[in-house]
N, C-alpha and C positions, 0 to 999 in steps of 0.2 A: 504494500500500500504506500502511494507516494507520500502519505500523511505523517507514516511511520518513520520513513525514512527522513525526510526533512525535520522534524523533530529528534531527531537520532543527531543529526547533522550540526543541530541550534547548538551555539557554545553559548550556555548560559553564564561563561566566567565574564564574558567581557560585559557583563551586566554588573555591576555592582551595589546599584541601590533598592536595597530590598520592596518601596513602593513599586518602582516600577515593574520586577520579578512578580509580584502579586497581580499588578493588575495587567501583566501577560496574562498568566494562567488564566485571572479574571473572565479576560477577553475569549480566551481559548475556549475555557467551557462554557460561556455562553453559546459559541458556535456552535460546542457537541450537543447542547442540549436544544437548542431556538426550534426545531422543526418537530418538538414535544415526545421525542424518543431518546432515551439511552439508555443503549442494552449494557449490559453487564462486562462486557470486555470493553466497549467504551469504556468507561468507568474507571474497570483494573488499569486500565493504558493510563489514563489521568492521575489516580492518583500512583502509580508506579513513574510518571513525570515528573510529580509536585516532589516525590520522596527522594529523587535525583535532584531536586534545585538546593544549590546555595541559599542557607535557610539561617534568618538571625531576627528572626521574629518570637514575642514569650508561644505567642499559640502553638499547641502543637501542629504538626505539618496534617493528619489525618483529621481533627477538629478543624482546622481551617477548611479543607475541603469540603466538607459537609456543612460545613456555615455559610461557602459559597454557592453550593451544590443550592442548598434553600432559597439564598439570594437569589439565583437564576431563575430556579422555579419561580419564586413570587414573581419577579420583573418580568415573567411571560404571560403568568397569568393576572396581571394585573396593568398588561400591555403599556410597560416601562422599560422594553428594552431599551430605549432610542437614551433615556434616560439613566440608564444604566451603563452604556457605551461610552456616552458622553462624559463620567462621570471617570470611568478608566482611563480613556484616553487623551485626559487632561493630566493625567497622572502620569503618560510620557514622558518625556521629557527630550531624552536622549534618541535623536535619528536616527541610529541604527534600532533601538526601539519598537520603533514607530514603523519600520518596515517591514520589522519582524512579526508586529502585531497586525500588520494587513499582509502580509503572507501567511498567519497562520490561520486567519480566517479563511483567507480566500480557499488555502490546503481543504481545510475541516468542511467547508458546507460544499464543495465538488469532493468529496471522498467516496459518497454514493453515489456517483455518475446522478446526481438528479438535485437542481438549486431551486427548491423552493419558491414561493415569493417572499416568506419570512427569512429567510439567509438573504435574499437577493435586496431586500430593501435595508436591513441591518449590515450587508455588507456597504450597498451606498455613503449609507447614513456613516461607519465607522470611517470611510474614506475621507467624505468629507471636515470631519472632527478631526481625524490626523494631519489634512492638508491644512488646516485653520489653524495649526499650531506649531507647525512647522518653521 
C-alpha cells in the first residue's frame, strides 16, 4: 500500500516540536476516519505510528490516541471537521510540515482507490488552510 510505504519513508526526526508531531497525527487520523469507517488494522497501523513518534508529551502515547480517536468522531458527527483542520493546521508551522500534512492526506483518502466527497472537500479545505499560512 503506497500509504504504508510513505509513512514508513516520513522521518519524523526532522520534526522536533512536539505540537506540530501531534497535530500530524491529528490530521492523519482524521483522514483514516472522515468517510465514517475504521477497521481495525486501520487503527493497529495508527496507533503502531503514534508508538514510533518522538514522544515528550505527560499523556501517555495510547491515551492520546483514543482522546483523539473521540475528537475525530465528534468533529464528524457534529460536522466540524472544517473546524477541526483548521485548528491543526494553524498549529504548523514548519514547511516541511505543512507538506507533509497535505501529503499524508492526500496518501490516506486515495488509499481505497475511491475519494469520497467528504475526503474530497476536507482535503480542499486542508489545502487551503496550509497555503494561508505559509
Amino acid at each position: 500500500m503506497r500509504f504504508t510505504v510513505f509513512i514508513q519513508a516520513l522521518d519524523l526526526g526532522q520534526c522536533k516540536d512536539q505540537i506540530q508531531r501531534q497535530a500530524l497525527f491529528d490530521i492523519a487520523l482524521m483522514f483514516v476516519m472522515i468517510d465514517g469507517i475504521i477497521e481495525e488494522q486501520e487503527r493497529t497501523y495508527m496507533q503502531g505510528w503514534l508508538s514510533n513518534l518522538e514522544w515528550s508529551n505527560e499523556t501517555d502515547k495510547l491515551d492520546y490516541y483514543f482522546a483523539v480517536e473521540k475528537k475525530v468522531m465528534d468533529a464528524i458527527a457534529m460536522k466540524e471537521v472544517e473546524d477541526y483542520l483548521a485548528h491543526r493546521a494553524a498549529l504548523l508551522t514548519d514547511p516541511w510540515m505543512k507538506e507533509q500534512a497535505m501529503q499524508l492526506a492526500e496518501d490516506i483518502s486515495h488509499a481505497d482507490g475511491n475519494l469520497d466527497d467528504s475526503e474530497k472537500a476536507a482535503l480542499d479545505f486542508l489545502l487551503v488552510k496550509l497555503i494561508d499560512k505559509r
